[in-house]
LUMRO-907531 format. One record per residue (C-alpha): residue number from 1; residue in three letters; y, z, x. Coordinates in steps of 0.02 Angstrom, whole numbers, plus 50000, padded with zeros to 5 digits. Layout:
<pts>
PT   resi   resn       Y       Z       X
PT    NUM    ALA       Y       Z       X
...
</pts>
This chain:
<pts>
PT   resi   resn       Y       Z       X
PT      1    UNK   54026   53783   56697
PT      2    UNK   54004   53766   56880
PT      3    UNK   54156   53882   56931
PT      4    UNK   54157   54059   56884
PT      5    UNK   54266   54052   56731
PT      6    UNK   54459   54130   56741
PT      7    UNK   54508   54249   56597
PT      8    UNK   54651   54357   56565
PT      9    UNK   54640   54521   56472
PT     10    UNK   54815   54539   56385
PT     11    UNK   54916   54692   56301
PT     12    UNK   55060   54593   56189
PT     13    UNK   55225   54649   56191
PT     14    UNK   55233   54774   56060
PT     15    UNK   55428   54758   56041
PT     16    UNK   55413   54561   55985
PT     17    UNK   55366   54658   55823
PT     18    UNK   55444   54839   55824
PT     19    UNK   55584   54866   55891
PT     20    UNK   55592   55057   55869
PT     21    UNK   55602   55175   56013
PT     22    UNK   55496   55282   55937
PT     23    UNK   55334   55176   55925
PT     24    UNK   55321   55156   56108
PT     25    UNK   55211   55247   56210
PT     26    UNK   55162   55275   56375
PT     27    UNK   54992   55163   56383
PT     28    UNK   54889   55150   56521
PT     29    UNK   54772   54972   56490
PT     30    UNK   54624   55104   56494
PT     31    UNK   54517   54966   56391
PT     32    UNK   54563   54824   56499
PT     33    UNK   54531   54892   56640
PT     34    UNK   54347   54936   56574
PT     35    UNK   54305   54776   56495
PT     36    UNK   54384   54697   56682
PT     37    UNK   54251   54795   56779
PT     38    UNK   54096   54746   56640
PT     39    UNK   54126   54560   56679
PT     40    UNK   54218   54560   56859
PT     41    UNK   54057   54534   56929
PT     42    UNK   54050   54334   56842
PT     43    UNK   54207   54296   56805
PT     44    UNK   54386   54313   56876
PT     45    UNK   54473   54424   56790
PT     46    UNK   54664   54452   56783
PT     47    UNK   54736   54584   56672
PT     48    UNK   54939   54567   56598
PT     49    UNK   55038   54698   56518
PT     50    UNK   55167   54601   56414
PT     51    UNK   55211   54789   56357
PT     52    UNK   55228   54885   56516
PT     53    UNK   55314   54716   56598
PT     54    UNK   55420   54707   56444
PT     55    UNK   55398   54510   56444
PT     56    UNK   55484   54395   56331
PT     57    UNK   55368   54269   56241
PT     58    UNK   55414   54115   56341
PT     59    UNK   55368   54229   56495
PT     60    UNK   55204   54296   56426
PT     61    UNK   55169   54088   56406
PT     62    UNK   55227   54064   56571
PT     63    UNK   55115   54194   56658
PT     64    UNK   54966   54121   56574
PT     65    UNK   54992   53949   56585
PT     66    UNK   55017   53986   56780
PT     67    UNK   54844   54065   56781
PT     68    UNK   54771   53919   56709
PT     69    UNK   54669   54045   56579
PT     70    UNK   54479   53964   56512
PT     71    UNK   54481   54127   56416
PT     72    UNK   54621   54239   56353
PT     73    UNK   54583   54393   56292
PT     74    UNK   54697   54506   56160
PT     75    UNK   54723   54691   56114
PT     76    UNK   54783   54763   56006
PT     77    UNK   54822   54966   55969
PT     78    UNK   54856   54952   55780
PT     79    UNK   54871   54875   55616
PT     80    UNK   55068   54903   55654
PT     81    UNK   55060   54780   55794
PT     82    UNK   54965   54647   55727
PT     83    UNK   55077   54508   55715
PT     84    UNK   55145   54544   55907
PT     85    UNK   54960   54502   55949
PT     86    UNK   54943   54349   55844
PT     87    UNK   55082   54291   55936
PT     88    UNK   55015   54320   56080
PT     89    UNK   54855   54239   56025
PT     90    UNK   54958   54077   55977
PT     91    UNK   55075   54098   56140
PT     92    UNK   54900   54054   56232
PT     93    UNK   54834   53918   56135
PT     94    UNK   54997   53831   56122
PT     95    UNK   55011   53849   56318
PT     96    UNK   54808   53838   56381
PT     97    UNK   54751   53714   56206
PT     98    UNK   54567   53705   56308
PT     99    UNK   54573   53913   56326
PT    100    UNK   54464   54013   56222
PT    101    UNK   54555   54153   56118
PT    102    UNK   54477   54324   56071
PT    103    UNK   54557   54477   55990
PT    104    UNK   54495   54657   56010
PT    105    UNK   54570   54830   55979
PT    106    UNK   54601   54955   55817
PT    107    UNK   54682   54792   55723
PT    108    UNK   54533   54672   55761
PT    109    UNK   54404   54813   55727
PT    110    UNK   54467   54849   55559
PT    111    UNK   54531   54703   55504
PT    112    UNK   54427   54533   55574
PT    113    UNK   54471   54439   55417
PT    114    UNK   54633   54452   55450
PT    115    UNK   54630   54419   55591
PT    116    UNK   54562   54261   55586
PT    117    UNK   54674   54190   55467
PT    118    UNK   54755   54124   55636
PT    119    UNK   54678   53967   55665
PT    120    UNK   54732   53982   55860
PT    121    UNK   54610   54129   55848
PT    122    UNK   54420   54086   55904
PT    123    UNK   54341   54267   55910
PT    124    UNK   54386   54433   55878
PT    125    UNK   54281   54559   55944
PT    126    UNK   54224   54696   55827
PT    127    UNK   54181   54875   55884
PT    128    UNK   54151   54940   56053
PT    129    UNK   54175   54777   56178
PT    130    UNK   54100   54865   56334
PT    131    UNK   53923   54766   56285
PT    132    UNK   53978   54637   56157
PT    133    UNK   54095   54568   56276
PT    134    UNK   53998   54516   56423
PT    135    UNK   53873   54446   56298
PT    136    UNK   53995   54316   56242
PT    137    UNK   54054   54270   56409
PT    138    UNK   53878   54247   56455
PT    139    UNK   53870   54142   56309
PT    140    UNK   54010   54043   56318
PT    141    UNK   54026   54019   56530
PT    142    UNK   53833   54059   56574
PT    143    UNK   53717   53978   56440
PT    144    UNK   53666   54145   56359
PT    145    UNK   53626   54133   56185
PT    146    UNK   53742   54172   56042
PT    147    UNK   53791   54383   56014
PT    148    UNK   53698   54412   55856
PT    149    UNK   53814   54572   55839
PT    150    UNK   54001   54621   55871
PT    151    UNK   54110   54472   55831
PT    152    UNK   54193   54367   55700
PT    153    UNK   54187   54191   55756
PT    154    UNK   54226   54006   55659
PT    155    UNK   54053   53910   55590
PT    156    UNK   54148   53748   55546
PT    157    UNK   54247   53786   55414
PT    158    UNK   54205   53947   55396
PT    159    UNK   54223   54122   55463
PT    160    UNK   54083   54215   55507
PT    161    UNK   54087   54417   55529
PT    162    UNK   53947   54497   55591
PT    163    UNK   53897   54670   55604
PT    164    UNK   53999   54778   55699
PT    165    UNK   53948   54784   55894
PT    166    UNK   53839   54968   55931
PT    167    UNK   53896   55082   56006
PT    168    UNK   53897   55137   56172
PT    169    UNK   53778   55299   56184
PT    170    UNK   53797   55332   56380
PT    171    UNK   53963   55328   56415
PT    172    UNK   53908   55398   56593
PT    173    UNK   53827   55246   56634
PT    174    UNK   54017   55148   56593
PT    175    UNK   54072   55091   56776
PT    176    UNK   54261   55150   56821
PT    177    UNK   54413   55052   56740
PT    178    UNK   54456   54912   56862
PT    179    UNK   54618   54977   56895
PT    180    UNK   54627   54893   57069
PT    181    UNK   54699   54768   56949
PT    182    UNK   54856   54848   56919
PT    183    UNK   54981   54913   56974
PT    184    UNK   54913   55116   56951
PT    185    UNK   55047   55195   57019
PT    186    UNK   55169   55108   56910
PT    187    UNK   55086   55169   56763
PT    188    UNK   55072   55366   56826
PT    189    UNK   55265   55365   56849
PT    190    UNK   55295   55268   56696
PT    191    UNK   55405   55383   56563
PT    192    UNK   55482   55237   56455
PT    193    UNK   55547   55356   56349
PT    194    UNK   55590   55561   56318
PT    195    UNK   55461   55626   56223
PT    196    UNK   55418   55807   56183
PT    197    UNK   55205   55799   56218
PT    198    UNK   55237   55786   56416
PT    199    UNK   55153   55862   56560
PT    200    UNK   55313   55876   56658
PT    201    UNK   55241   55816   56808
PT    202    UNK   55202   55641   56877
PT    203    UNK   55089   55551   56932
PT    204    UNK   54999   55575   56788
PT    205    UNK   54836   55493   56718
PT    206    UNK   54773   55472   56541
PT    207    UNK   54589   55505   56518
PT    208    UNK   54460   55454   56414
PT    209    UNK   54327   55580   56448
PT    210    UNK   54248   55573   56206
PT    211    UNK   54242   55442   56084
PT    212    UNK   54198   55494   55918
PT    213    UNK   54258   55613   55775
PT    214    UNK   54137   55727   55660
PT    215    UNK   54294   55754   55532
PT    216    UNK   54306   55649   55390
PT    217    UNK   54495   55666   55340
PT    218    UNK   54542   55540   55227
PT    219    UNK   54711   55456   55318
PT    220    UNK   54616   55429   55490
PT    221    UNK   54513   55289   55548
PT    222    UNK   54447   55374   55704
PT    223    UNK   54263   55399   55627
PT    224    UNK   54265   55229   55562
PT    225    UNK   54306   55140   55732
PT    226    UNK   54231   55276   55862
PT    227    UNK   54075   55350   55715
PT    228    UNK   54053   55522   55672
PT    229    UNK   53951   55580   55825
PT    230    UNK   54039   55627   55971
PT    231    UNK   53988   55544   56135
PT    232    UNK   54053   55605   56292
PT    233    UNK   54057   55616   56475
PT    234    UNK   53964   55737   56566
PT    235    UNK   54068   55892   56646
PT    236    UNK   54022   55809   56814
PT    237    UNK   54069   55658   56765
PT    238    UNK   54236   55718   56716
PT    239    UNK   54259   55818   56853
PT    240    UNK   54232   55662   56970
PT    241    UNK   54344   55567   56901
PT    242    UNK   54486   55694   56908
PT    243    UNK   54456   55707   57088
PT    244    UNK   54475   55535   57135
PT    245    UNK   54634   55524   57032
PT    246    UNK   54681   55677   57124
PT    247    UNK   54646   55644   57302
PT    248    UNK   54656   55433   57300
PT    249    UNK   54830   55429   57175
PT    250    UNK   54896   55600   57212
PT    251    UNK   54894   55630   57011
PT    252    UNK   54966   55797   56985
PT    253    UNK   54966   55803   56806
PT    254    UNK   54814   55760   56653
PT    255    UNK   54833   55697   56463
PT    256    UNK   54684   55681   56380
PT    257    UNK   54656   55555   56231
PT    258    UNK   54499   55627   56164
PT    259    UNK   54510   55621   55988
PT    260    UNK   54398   55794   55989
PT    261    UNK   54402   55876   56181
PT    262    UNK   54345   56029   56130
PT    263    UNK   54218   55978   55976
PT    264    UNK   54067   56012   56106
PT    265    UNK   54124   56190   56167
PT    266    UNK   54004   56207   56323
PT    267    UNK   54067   56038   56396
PT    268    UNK   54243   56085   56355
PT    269    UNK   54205   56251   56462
PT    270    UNK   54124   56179   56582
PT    271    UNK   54267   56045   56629
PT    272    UNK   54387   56180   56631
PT    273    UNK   54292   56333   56749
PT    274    UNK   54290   56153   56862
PT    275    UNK   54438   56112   56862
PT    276    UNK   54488   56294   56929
PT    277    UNK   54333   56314   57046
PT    278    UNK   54359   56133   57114
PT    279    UNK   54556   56146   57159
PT    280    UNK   54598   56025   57004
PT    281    UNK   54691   56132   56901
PT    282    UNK   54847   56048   56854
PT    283    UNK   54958   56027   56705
PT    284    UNK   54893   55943   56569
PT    285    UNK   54902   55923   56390
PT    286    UNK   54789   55868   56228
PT    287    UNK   54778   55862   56046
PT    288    UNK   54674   55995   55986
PT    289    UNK   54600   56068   55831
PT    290    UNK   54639   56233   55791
PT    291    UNK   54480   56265   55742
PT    292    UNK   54386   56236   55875
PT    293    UNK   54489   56370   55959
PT    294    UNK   54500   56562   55999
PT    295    UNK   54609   56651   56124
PT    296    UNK   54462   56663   56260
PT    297    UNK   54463   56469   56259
PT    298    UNK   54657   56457   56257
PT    299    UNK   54655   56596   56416
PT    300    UNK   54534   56463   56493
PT    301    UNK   54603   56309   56466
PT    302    UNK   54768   56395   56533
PT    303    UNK   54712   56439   56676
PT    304    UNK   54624   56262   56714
PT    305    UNK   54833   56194   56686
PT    306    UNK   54862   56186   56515
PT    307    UNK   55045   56180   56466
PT    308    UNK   55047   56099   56306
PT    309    UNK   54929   56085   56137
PT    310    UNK   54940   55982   55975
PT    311    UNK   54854   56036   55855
PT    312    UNK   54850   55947   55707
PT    313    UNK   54867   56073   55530
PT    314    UNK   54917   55930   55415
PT    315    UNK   54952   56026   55255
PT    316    UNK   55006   56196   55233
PT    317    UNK   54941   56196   55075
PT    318    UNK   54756   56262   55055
PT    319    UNK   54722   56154   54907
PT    320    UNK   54773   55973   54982
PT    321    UNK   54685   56009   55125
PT    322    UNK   54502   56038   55035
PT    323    UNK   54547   55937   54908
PT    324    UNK   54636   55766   54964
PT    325    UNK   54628   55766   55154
PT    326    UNK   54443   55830   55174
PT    327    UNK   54490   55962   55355
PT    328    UNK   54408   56106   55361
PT    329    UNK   54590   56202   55432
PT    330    UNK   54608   56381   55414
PT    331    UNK   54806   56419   55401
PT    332    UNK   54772   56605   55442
PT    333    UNK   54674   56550   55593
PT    334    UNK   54796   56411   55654
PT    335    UNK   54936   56550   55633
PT    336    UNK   54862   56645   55749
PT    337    UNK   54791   56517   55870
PT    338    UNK   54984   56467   55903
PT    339    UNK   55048   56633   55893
PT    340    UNK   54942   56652   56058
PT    341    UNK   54960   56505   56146
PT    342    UNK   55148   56528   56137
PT    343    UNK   55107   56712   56221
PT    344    UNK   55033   56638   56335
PT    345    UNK   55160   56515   56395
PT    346    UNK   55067   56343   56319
PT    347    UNK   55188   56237   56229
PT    348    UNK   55134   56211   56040
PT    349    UNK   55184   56061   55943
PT    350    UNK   55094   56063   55788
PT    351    UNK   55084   55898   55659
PT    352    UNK   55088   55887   55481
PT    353    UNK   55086   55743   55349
PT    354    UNK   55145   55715   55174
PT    355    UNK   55160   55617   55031
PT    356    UNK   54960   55583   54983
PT    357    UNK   54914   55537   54805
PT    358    UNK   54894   55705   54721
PT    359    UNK   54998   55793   54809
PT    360    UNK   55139   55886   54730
PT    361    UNK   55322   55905   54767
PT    362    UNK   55305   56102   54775
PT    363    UNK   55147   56063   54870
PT    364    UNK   55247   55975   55022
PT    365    UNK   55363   56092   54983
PT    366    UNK   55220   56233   55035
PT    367    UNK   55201   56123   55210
PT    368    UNK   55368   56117   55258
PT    369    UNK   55367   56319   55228
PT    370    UNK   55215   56353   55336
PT    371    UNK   55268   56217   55461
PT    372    UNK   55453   56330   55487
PT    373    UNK   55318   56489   55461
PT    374    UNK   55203   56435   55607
PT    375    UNK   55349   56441   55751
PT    376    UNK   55254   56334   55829
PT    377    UNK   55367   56259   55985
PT    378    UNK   55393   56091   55902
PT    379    UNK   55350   56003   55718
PT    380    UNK   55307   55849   55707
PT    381    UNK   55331   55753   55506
PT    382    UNK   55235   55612   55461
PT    383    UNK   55234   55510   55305
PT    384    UNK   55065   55479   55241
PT    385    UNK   55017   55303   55285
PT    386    UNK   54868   55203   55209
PT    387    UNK   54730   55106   55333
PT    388    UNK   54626   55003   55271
PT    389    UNK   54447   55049   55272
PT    390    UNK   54496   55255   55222
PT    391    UNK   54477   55349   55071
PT    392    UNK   54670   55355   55064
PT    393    UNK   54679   55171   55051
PT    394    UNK   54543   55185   54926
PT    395    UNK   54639   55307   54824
PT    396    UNK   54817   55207   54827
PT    397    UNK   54718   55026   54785
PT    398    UNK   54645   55144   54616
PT    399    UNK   54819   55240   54585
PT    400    UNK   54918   55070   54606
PT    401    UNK   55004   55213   54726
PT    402    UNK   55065   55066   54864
PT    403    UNK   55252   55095   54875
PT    404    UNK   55359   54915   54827
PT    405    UNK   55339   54813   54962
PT    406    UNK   55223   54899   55045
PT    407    UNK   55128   54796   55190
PT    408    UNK   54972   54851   55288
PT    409    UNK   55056   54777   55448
PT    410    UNK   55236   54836   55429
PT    411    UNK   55187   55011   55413
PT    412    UNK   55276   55167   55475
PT    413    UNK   55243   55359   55481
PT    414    UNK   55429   55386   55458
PT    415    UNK   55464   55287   55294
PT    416    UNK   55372   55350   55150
PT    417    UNK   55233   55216   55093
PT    418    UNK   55171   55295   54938
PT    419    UNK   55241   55346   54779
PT    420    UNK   55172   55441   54648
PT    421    UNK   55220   55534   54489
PT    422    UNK   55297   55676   54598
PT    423    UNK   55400   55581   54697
PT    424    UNK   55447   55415   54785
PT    425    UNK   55439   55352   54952
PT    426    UNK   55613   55353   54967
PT    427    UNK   55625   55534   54944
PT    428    UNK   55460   55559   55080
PT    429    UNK   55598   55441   55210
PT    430    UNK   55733   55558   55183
PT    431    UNK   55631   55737   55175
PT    432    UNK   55537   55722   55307
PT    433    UNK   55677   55665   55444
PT    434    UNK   55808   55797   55383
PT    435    UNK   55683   55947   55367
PT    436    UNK   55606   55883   55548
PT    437    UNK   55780   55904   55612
PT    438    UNK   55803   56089   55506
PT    439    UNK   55644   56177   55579
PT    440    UNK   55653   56102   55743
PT    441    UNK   55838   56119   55778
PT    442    UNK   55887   56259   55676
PT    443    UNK   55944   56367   55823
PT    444    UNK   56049   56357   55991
PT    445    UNK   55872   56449   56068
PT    446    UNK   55764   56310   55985
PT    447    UNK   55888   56168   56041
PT    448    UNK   55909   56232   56231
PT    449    UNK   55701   56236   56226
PT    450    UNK   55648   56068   56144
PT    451    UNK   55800   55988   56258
PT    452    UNK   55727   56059   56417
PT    453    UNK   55555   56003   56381
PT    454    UNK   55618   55817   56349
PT    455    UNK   55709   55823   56487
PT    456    UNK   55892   55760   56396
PT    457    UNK   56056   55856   56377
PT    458    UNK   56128   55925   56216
PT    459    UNK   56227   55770   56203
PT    460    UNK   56088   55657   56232
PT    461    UNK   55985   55790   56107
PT    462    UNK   56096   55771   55978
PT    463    UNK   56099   55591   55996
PT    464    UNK   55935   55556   55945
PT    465    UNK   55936   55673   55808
PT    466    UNK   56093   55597   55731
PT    467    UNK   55978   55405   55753
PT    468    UNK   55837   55492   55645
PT    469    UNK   55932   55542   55506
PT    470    UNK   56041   55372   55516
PT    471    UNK   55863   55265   55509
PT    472    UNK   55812   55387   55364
PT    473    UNK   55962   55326   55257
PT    474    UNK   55954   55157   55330
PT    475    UNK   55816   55114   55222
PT    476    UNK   55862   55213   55075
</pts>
């Protein structure tokens, strides 16, 4: 190919599929944006957000058959949004037939297979795409030989899967996302919707700083997709970034989507005494494991901005934590790791799941006690849901423990997915939504706080508590 080749790196609308307020999320196109800057420097690269942009499908087909697309490239987050990104994937061929189509993300990772059931489908990139990717468009555009590694691809007939693309070990070495692409400022004042984990201030920037996850618990596919060793940014890297987001956007506020930012505790210093010593304290906010925190690293990540923490306690019972989810939590410890981040003026919303094979009804029972125990700021109730490719999926395809109906692609953390001898997903739909809205709204104090923090009235409060509990019985 003579010209440089044209390709379009896509996010699908996620509401072709789900409809439900509560699945969206505030997404920068972090991994467009990075796999844009890998290959910007061969091809011309043009990045669309059919989910920020809220596109309908005939206008997602428009935009791309305006670009006149030789490749169009696919993400997507999770299995949950699979069939929004096959659409996509068919939107393109049906619109560009010459194009080539590729699929990356969670889904494709997990699932290539599956994937590639869609015959409109040509590739779907498997594992990290920061090297796997420009291989391909070397091979396809440049005359580079075939990736021996990282994609699932048609051989006639046939699909092929390789092995999973490596991953990347230096994620120094990554160049910044290309977000001269998009419109950045858009995103950093984008609240689509009230949500309690908030930094109250805009703009605000997502970043990326780990991959990786040494835990092994068995409802999470973060070790599978990202491996057990954590790889991460240097301090100074970190740092570097913050200040260009600072002083070129005017960001005033930080989440960070490290599945583990504190798992390496001298980094996790280190950003933090920078942050002060540099100006760049600002609000910010993170999942955490309570764990990998005491109250000298709570007094320092307050003082670098912290206002808010997530940790994640799961179970409250000791037993289903050792024994069925695999997390080394100590409920003593995460008692008193919340007790003093709510001293010291960090917001606390701490997450639990039931409903796993094994698990008894007193046993959830003992969570939803320590959960209302914890007074931690805000509780957050999820259903246990099965991914392929974890020990929980495992464990339901032995114990026949699928719920009727059940569908890897139409799943849900707030309908119950599993049954078992001690109880039935129906009951998980109903006990989760009513006891999230006991512990959490059990008081005029609690309401006035949780309200403030979203940002909505009482009325507007009460409102969405009243749609929870209606879904719940909705699919009773």
């Amino acid at each position: 190919m003579s010209k440089r080749p044209k390709i379009a790196l896509c996010f699908p609308n996620f509401a072709w599929q789900v409809s439900d307020a509560s699945f969206q999320w505030h997404m920068l196109p972090h991994s467009l944006c990075i796999l844009a800057a890998m290959v910007r420097d061969v091809c011309e690269v043009d990045i669309i957000d059919a989910y920020k942009e809220n596109m309908s499908r005939d206008g997602f087909a428009e935009r791309l058959g305006s670009g006149k697309y030789d490749l169009v490239g696919i993400s997507v987050l999770m299995d949950l949004f699979s069939r929004s990104g096959q659409m996509a994937v068919s939107l393109a061929k049906k619109t560009l037939p010459n194009c080539v189509t590729i699929m990356g993300g969670v889904y494709a990772t997990m699932n290539p297979g599956d994937a590639m059931k869609n015959p409109d489908l040509d590739f779907v990139c498997i594992g990290e795409g920061e090297e796997a990717f420009p291989a391909l468009i070397r091979h396809l555009f440049l005359g580079g030989e075939r990736p021996r590694e990282g994609f699932a691809y048609r051989n006639g007939e046939e699909v092929a899967v390789q092995a999973r693309a490596r991953f990347v070990q230096d994620l120094d070495n990554l160049p910044p996302p290309a977000y001269d692409l998009i419109d950045f400022s858009a995103y950093a004042n984008w609240n689509q919707r009230k949500t309690i984990d908030d930094t109250g201030a805009l703009p605000c920037v997502t970043l990326f700083t780990s991959r990786g996850c040494p835990q092994s618990c068995c409802f999470c596919q973060a070790a599978k997709i990202a491996g057990h060793r954590v790889r991460a940014k240097s301090p100074e890297k970190v740092l570097e970034e913050m200040t260009f987001f600072k002083n070129v956007h005017g960001v005033r506020s930080i989440v960070f989507a490290d599945e583990n930012l504190l798992a390496i505790r001298p980094r996790a210093e280190a950003i933090f005494k920078g942050m002060i010593e540099r100006g760049l304290a600002m609000p910010w906010f993170s999942a955490v494991a309570s764990f990998n925190l005491d109250e000298e690293l709570l007094a320092l990540m307050k003082e670098s901005g912290c206002v808010c923490i997530n940790p994640a306690v799961e179970s409250g019972s000791p037993r289903v934590l050792r024994e069925i989810i695999h997390k080394p939590v100590n409920l003593t410890h995460t008692k008193r790791i919340v007790k003093a981040a709510n001293a010291m003026g960090i917001f606390t919303i701490a997450n639990f799941i039931v409903g796993f094979p094994g698990e008894t009804w007193e046993e959830i029972r003992e969570t939803l006690r320590f959960a209302e125990e914890l007074e931690a700021g805000y509780v957050k109730i999820f259903a246990a849901i099965p991914l392929r490719h974890t020990e929980l999926w495992e464990v339901c395809e032995r114990e026949n423990a699928f719920a009727p109906g059940f569908c890897s692609t139409e799943t849900s953390w707030n309908q119950g997915q599993i049954v078992s001898p001690h109880f039935d997903a129906r009951e998980l739909t109903l006990l989760r939504a009513y006891e999230w809205d006991r512990i959490n709204f059990s008081t005029p104090e609690k309401r006035a706080r949780i309200a403030e923090r979203m940002g909505v009235g009482a009325a507007e409060l009460d409102a969405i508590r009243r749609d929870t509990r209606k879904l719940a019985l909705s699919r009773m």
